[in-house]
N, C-alpha and C positions, 0 to 999 in steps of 0.2 A: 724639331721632332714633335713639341707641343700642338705645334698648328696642322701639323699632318693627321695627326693622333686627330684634335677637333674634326677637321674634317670629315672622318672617317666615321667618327664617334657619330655623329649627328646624325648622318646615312642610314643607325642602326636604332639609336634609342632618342626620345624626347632631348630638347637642345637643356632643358632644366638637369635632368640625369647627367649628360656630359659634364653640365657644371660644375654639379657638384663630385664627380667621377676624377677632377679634373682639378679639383680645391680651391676653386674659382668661388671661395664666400662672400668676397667680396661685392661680387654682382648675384649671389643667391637672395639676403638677408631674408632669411628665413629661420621661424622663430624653432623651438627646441624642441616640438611636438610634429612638427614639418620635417626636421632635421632625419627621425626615426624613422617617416613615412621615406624620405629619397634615396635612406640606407637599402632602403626592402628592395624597391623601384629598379637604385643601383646594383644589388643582387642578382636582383630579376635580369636585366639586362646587359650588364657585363659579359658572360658566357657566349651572349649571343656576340659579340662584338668581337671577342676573339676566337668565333667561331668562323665570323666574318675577316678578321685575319687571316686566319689560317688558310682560307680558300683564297684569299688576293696573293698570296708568296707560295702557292699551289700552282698557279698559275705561269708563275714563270721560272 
C-alpha cells in the first residue's frame, strides 16, 4: 500500500513532501528549521492529494 501511496503521492506534490508525508527521515535529514518549512509544504499539499484520490476511486 506504501508504494502505491508513493506513487500516487509524487503525481501530486514535490517527491521531498512525499517523504517526509511518508516518515521517510531517514532519506530527508533535514535540519529542525527545514523540518517546520515541509510541515507547511505537507499542509499545503496533502488536500490536494486526496483530493486527487478521491477523483481515481470516482472513477470506478
Amino acid at each position: 500500500m506504501r508504494k502505491a501511496a508513493w506513487r500516487l503521492m509524487i503525481k501530486i506534490m514535490p517527491r521531498e513532501v512525499a517523504r517526509f508525508v511518508q516518515s521517510r527521515f531517514g532519506e530527508l535529514k533535514i535540519s529542525e528549521a527545514r523540518y517546520e518549512d515541509r510541515l507547511s509544504e505537507a499542509d499545503e499539499h496533502y488536500p490536494k492529494y486526496l483530493n486527487y484520490l478521491q477523483n481515481i476511486l470516482c472513477m470506478y
